[in-house]
ZAZARO-454799 format. One line per field, with one value per atom (N, C-alpha, C): residue in one letter; x, y, z; atom name; residue number from 1. Coordinates in pm, whole numbers, plus 50000, padded with zeros to 5 digits. Example, Ala and Ser with C-alpha at 12.3 -4.5 7.8 and 13.67 -1.06 7.14 Angstrom:
<recs>
resn: (a | a | a | s | s | s)
x: (51319 | 51230 | 51320 | 51285 | 51367 | 51290)
y: (49431 | 49550 | 49670 | 49775 | 49894 | 50003)
z: (50780 | 50780 | 50780 | 50708 | 50714 | 50787)
name: (N | CA | C | N | CA | C)
resi: (1 | 1 | 1 | 2 | 2 | 2)
</recs>
This chain:
<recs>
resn: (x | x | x | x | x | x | x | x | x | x | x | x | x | x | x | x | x | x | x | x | x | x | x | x | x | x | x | x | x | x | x | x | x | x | x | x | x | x | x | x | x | x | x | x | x | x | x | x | x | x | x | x | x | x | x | x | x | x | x | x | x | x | x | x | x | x | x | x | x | x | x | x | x | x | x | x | x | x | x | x | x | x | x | x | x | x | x | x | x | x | x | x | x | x | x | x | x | x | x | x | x | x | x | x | x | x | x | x | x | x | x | x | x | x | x | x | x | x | x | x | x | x | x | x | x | x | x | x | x | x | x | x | x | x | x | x | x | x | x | x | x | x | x | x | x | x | x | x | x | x | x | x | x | x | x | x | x | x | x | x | x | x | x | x | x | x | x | x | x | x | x | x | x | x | x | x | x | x | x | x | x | x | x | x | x | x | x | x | x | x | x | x | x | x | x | x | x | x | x | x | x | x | x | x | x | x | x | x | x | x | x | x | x | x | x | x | x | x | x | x | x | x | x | x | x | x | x | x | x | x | x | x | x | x | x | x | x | x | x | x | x | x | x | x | x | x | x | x | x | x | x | x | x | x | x | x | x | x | x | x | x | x | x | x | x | x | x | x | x | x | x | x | x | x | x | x | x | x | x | x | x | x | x | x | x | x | x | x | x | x | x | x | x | x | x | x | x | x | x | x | x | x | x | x | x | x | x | x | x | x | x | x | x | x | x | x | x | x | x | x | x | x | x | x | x | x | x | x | x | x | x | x | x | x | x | x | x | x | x | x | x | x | x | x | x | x | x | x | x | x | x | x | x | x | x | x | x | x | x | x | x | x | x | x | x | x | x | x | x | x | x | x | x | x | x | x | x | x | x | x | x | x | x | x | x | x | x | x | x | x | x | x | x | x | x | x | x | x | x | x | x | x | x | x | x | x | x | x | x | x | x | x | x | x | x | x | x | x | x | x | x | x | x | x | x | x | x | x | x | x | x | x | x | x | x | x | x | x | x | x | x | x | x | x | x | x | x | x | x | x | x | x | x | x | x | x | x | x | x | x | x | x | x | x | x | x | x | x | x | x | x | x | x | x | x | x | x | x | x | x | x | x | x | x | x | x)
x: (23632 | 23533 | 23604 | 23570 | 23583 | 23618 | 23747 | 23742 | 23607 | 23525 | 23398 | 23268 | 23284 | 23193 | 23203 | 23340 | 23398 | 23339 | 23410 | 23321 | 23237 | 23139 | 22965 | 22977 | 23004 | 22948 | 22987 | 23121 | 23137 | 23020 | 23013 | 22997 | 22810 | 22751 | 22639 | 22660 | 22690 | 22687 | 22744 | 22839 | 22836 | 22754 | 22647 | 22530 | 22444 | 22394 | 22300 | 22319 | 22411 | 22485 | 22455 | 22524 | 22477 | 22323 | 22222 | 22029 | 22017 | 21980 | 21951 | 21808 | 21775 | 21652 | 21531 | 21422 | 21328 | 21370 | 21391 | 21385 | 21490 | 21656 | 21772 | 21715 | 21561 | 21562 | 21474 | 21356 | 21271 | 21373 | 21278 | 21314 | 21267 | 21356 | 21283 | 21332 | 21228 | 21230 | 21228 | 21337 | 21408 | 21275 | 21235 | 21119 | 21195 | 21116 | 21170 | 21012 | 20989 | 20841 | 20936 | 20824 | 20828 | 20740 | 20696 | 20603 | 20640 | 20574 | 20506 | 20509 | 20539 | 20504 | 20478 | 20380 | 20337 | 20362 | 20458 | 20524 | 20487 | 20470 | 20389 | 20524 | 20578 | 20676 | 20607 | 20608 | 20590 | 20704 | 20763 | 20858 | 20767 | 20860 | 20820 | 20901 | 20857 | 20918 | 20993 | 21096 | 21170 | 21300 | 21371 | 21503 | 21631 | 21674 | 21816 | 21910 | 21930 | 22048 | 22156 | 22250 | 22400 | 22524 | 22634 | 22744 | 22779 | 22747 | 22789 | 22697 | 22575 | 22478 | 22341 | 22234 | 22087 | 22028 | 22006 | 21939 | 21793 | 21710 | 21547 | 21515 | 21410 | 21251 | 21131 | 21094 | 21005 | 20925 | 20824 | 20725 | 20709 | 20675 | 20652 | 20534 | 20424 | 20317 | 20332 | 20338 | 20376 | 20277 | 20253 | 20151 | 20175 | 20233 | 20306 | 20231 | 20230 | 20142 | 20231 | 20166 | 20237 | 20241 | 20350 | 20342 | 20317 | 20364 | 20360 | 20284 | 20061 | 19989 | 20005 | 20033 | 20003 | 20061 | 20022 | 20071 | 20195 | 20251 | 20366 | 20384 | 20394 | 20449 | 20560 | 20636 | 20731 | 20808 | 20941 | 21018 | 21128 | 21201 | 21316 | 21378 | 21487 | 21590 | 21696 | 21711 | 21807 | 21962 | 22070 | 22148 | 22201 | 22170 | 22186 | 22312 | 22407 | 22541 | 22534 | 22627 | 22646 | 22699 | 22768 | 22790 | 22660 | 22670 | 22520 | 22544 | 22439 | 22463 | 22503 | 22548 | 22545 | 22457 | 22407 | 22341 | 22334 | 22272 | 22233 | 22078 | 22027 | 21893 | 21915 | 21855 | 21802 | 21650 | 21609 | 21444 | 21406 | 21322 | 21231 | 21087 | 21022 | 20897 | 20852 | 20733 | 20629 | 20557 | 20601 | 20533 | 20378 | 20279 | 20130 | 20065 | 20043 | 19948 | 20015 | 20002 | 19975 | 20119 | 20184 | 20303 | 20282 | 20294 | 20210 | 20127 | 20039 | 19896 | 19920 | 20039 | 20076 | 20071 | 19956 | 19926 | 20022 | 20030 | 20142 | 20194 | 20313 | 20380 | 20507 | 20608 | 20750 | 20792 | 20894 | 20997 | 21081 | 21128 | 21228 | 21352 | 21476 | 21539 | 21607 | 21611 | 21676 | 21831 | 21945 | 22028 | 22077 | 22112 | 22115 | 22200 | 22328 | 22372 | 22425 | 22449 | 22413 | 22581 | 22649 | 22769 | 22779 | 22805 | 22774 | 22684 | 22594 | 22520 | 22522 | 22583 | 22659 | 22516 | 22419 | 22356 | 22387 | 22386 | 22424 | 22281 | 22227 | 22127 | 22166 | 22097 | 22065 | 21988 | 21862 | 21667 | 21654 | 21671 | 21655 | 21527 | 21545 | 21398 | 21476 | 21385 | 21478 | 21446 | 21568 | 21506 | 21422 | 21369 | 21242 | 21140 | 21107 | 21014 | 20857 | 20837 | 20772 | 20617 | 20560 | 20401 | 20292 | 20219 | 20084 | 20187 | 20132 | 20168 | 20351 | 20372 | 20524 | 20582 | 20600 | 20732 | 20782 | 20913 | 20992 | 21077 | 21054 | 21096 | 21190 | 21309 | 21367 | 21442 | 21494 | 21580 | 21630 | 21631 | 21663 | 21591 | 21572 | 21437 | 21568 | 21516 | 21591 | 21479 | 21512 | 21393 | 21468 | 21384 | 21395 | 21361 | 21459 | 21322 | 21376 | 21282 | 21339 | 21175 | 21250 | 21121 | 21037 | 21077 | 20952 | 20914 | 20901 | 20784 | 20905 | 20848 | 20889 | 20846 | 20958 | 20934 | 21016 | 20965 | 21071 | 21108 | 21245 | 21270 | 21319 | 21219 | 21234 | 21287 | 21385 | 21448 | 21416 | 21358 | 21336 | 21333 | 21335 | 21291 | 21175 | 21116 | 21015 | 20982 | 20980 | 20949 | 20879 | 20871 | 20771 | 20660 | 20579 | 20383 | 20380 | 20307 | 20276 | 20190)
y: (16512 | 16596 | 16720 | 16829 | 16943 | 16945 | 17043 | 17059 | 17044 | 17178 | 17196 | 17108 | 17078 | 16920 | 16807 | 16820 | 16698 | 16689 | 16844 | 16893 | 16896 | 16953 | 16978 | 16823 | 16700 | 16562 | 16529 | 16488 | 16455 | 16538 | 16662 | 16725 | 16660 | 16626 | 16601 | 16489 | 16384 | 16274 | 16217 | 16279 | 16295 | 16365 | 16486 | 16504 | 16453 | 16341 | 16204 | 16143 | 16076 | 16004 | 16030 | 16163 | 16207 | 16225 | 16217 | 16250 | 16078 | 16141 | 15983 | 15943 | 15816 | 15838 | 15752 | 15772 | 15737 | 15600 | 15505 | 15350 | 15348 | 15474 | 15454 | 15503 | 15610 | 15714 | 15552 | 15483 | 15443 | 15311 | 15316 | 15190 | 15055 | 14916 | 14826 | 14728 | 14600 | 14515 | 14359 | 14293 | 14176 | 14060 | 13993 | 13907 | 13755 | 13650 | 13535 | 13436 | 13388 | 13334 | 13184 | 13104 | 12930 | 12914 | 12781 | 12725 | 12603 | 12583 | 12443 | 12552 | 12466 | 12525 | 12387 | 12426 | 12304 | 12391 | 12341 | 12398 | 12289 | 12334 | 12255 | 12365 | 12251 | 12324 | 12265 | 12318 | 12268 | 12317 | 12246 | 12237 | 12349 | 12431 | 12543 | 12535 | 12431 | 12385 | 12293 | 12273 | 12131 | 12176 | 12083 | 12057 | 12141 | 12184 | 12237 | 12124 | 12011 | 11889 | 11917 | 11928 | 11896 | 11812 | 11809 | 11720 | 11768 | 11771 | 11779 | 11835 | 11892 | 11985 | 11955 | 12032 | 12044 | 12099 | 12235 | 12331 | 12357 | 12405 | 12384 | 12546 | 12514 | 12601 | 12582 | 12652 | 12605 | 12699 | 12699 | 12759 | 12738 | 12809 | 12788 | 12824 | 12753 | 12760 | 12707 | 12822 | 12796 | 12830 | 12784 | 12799 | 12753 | 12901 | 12895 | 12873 | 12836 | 12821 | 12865 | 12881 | 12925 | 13042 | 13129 | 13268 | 13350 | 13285 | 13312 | 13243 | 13302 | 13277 | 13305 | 13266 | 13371 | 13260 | 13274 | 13234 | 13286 | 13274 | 13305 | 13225 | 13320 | 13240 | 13294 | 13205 | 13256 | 13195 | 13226 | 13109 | 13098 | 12975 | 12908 | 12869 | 12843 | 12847 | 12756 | 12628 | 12518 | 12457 | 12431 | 12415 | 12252 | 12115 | 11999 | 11958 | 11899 | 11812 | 11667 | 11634 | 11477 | 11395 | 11486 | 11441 | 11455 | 11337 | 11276 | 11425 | 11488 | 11580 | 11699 | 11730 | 11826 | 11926 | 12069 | 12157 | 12282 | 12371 | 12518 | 12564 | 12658 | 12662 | 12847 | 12914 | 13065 | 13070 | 13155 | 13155 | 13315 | 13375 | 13472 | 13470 | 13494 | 13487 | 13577 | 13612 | 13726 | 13638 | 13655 | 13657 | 13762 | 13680 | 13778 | 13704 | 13768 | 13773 | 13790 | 13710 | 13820 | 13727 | 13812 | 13786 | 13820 | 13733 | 13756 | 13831 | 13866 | 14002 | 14103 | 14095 | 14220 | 14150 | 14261 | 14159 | 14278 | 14240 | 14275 | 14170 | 14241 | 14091 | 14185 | 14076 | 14096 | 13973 | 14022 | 13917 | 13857 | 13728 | 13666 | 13634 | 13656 | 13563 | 13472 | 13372 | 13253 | 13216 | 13176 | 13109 | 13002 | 12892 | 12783 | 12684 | 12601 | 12484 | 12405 | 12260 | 12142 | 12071 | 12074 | 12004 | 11842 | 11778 | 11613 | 11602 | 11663 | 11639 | 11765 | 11817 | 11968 | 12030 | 12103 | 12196 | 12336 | 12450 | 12578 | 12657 | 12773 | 12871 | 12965 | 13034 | 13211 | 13264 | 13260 | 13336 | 13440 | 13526 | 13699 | 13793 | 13921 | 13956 | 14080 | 14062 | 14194 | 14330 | 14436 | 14530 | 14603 | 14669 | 14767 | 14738 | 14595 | 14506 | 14504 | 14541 | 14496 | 14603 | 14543 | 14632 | 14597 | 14721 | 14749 | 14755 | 14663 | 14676 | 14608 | 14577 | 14532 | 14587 | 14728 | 14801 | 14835 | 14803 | 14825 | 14670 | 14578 | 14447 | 14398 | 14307 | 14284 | 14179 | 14058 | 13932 | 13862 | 13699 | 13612 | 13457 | 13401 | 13253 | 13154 | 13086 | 12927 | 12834 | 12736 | 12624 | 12484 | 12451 | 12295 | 12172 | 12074 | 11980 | 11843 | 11791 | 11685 | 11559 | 11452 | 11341 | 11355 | 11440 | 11521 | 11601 | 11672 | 11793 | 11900 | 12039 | 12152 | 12243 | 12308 | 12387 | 12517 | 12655 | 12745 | 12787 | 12855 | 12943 | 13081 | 13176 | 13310 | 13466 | 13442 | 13553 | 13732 | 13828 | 13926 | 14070 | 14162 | 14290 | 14403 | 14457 | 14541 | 14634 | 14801 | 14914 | 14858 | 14884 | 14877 | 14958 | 14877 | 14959 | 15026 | 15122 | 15232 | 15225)
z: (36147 | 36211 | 36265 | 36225 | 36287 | 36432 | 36525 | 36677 | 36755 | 36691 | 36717 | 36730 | 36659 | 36647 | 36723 | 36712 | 36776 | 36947 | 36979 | 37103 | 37170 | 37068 | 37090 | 37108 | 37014 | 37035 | 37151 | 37229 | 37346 | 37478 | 37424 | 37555 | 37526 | 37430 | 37418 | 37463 | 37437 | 37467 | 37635 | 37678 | 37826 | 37886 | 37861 | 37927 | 37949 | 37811 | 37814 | 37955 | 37921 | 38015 | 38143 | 38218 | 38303 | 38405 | 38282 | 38328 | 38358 | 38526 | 38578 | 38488 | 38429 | 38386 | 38501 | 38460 | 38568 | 38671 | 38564 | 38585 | 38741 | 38731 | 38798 | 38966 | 38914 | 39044 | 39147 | 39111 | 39140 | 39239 | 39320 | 39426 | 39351 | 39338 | 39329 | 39436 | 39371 | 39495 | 39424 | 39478 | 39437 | 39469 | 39385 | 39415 | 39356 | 39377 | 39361 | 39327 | 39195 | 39146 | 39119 | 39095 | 39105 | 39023 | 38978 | 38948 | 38802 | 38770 | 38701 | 38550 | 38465 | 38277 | 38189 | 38093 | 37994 | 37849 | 37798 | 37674 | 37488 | 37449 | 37278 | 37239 | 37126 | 37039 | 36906 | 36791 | 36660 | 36567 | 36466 | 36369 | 36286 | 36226 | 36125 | 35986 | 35894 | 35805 | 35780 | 35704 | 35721 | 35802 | 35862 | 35936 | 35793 | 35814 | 35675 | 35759 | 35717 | 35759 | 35625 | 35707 | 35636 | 35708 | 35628 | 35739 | 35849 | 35980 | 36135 | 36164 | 36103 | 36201 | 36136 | 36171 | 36184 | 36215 | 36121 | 36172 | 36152 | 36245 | 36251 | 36306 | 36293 | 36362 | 36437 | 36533 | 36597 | 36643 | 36667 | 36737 | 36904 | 36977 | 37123 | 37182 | 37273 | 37312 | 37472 | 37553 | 37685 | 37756 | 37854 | 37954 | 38077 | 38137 | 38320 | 38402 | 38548 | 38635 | 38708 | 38888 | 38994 | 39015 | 39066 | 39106 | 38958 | 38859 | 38712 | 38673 | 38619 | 38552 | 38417 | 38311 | 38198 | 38115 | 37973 | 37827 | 37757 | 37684 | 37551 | 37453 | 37390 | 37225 | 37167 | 37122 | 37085 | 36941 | 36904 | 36817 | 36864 | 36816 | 36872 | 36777 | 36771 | 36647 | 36732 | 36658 | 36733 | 36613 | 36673 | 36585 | 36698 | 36609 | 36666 | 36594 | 36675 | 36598 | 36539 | 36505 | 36518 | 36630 | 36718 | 36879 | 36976 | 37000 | 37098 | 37203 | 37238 | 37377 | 37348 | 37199 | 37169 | 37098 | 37128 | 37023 | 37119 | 37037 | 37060 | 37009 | 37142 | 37076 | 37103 | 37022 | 37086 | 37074 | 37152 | 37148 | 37184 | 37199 | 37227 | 37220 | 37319 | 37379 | 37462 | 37421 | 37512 | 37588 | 37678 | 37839 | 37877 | 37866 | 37885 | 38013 | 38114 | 38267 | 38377 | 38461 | 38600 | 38712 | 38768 | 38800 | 38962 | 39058 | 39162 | 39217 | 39112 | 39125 | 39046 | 38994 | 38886 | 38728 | 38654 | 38558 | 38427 | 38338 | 38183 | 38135 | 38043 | 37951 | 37987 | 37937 | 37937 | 37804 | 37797 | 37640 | 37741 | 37730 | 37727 | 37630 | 37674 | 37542 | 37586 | 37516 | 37569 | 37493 | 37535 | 37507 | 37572 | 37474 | 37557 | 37494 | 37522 | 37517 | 37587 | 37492 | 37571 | 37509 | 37582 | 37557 | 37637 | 37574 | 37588 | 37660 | 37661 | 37794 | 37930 | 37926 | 38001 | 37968 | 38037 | 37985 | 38046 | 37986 | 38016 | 37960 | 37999 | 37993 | 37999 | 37958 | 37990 | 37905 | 38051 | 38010 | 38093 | 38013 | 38046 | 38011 | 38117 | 38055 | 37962 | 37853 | 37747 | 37824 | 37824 | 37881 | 37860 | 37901 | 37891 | 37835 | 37820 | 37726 | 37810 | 37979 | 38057 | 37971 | 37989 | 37975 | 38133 | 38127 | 38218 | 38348 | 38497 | 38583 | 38601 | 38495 | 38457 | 38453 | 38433 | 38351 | 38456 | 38361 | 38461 | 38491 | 38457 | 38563 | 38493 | 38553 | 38517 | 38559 | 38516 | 38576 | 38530 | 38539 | 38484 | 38502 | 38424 | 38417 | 38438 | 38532 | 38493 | 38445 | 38379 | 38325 | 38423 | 38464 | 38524 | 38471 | 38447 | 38354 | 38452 | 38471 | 38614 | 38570 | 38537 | 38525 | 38419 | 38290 | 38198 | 38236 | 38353 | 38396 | 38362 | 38350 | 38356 | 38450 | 38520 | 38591 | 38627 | 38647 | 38639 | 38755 | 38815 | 38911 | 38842 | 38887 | 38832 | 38934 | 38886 | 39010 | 38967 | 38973 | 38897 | 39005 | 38920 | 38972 | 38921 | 38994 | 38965 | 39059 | 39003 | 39064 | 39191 | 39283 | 39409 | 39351 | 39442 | 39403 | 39482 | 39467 | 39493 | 39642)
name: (N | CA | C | N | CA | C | N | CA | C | N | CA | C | N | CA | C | N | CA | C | N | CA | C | N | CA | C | N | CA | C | N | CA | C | N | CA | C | N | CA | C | N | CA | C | N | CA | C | N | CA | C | N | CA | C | N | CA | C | N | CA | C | N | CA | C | N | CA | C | N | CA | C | N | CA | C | N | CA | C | N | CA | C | N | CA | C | N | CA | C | N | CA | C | N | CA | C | N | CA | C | N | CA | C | N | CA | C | N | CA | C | N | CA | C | N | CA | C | N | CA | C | N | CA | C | N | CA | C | N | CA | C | N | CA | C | N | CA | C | N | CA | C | N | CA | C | N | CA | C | N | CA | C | N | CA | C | N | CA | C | N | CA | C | N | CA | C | N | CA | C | N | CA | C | N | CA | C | N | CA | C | N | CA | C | N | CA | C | N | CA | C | N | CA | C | N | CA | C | N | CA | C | N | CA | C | N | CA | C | N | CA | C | N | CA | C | N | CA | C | N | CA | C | N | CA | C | N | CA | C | N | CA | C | N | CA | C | N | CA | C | N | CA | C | N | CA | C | N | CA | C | N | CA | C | N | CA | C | N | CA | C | N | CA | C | N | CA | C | N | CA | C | N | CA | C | N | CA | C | N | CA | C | N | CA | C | N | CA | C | N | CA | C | N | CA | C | N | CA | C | N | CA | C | N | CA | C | N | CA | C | N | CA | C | N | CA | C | N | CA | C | N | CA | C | N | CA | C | N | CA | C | N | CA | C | N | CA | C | N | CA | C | N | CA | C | N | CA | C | N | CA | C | N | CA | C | N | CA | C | N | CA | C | N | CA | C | N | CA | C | N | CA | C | N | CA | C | N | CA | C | N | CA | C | N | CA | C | N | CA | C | N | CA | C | N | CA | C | N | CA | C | N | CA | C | N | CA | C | N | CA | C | N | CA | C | N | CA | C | N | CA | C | N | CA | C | N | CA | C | N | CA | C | N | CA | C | N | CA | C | N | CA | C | N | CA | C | N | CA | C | N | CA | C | N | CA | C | N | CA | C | N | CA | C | N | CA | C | N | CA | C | N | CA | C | N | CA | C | N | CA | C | N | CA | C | N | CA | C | N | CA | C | N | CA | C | N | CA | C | N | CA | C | N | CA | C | N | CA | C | N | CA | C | N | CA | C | N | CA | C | N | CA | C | N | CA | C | N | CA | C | N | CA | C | N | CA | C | N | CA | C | N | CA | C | N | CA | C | N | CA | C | N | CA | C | N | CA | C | N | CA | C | N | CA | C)
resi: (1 | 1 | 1 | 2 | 2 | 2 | 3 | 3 | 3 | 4 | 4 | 4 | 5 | 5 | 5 | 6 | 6 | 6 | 7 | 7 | 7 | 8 | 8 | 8 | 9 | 9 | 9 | 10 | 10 | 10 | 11 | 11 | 11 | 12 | 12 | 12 | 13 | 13 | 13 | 14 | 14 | 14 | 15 | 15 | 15 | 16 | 16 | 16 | 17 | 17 | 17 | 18 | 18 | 18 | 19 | 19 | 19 | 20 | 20 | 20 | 21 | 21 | 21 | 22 | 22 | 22 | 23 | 23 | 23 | 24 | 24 | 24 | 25 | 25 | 25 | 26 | 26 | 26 | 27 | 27 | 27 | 28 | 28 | 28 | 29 | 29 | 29 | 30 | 30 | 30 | 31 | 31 | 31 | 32 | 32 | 32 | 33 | 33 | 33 | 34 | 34 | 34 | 35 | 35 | 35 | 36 | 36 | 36 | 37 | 37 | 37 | 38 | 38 | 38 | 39 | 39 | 39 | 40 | 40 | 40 | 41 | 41 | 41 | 42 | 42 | 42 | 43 | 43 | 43 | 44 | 44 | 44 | 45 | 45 | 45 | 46 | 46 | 46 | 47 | 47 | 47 | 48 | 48 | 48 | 49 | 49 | 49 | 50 | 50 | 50 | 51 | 51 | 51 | 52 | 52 | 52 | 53 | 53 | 53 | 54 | 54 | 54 | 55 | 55 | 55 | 56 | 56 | 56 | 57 | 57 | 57 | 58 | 58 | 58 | 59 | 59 | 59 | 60 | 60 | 60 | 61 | 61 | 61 | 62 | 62 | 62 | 63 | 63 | 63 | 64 | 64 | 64 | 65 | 65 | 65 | 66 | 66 | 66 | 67 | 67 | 67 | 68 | 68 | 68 | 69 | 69 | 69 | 70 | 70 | 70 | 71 | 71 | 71 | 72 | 72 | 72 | 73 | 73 | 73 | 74 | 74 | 74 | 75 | 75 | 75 | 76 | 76 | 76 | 77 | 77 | 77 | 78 | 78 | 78 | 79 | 79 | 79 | 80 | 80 | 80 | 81 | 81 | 81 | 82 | 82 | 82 | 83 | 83 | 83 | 84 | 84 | 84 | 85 | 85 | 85 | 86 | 86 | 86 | 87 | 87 | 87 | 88 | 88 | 88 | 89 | 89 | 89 | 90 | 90 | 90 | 91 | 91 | 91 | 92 | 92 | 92 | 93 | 93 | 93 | 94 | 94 | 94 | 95 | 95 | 95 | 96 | 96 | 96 | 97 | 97 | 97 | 98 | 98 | 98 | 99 | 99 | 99 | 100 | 100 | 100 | 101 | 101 | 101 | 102 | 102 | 102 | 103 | 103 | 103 | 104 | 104 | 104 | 105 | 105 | 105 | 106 | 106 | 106 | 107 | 107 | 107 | 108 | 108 | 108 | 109 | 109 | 109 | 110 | 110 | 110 | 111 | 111 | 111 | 112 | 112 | 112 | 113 | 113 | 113 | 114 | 114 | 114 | 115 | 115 | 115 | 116 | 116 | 116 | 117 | 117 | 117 | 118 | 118 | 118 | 119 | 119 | 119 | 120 | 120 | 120 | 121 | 121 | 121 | 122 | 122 | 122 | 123 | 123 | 123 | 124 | 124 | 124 | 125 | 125 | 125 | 126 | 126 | 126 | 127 | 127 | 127 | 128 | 128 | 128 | 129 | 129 | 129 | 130 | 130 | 130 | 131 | 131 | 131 | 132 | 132 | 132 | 133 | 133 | 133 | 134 | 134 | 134 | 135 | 135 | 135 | 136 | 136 | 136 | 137 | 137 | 137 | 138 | 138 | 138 | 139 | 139 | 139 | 140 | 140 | 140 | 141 | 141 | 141 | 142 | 142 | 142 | 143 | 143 | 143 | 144 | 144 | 144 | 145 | 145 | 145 | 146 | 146 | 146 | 147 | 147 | 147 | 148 | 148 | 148 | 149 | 149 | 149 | 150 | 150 | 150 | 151 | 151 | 151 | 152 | 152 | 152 | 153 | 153 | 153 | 154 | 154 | 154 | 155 | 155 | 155 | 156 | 156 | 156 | 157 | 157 | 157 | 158 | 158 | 158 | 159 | 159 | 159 | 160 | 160 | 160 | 161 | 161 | 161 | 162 | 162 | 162)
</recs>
């Protein structure tokens, strides 16, 4: 690349950089939602089984309660071992209704494994994914599963209202 070019690109690309954009100027406010979820998974084709693993598909049909009203659907993609306690799932899901009076959708993505039994997470909201009175929000989902029931603690952020 040319001096010149080379130039113009840095100096462009450190001016980007520089423009606070809306999301950095705006105040938000750290909120904390709970509640209860009833989740339907369905298999999306056959299992691909080979020696040490098992890989699948699934569909997701969620339905949150608590400070979080609303539906999602999503897919999930799981990789199971031949060691009891072991696998990996990823997922993504749109999140649609009303988030303690603030109604939109947001995406989740999920990563997740389970070493002998060890479980590890991480349910995020994708950024800039929020719609209607959402945008803007942003956090992280834990899933609870205690006795069969499901239940989430949702730690998040969102612009203050107006």
């Amino acid at each position: 690349m040319k001096t010149w070019a080379w130039g113009f690109a840095v100096a462009l690309l450190t001016g980007c950089l520089a423009i606070p954009s809306v999301a950095q100027k705006e105040k938000t406010v750290a909120e904390h939602a709970a509640g209860a979820f009833d989740v339907k998974v369905d298999a999306q084709g056959e299992a691909d089984k080979a020696e040490g693993s098992t890989l699948a598909r699934y569909s997701l049909d969620k339905q949150y309660h608590g400070d979080l009203e609303a539906a999602s659907k999503g897919t999930m993609l799981t990789a199971g071992t031949d060691v009891k306690g072991s696998a990996g799932y990823v997922a993504i899901e749109r999140v649609t209704g009303t988030l303690k009076g603030r109604s939109g959708s947001f995406v989740l993505q999920h990563s997740g494994t389970l070493t002998r039994g060890e479980p590890q997470q991480s349910i995020i909201v994708v950024p800039d994914s929020g719609t209607g009175q959402l945008v803007g929000i942003a956090g992280k989902l834990t899933v609870i599963i205690a006795a069969g029931k499901h239940s989430y603690e949702f730690e998040y952020t969102l612009p203050a209202a107006p």
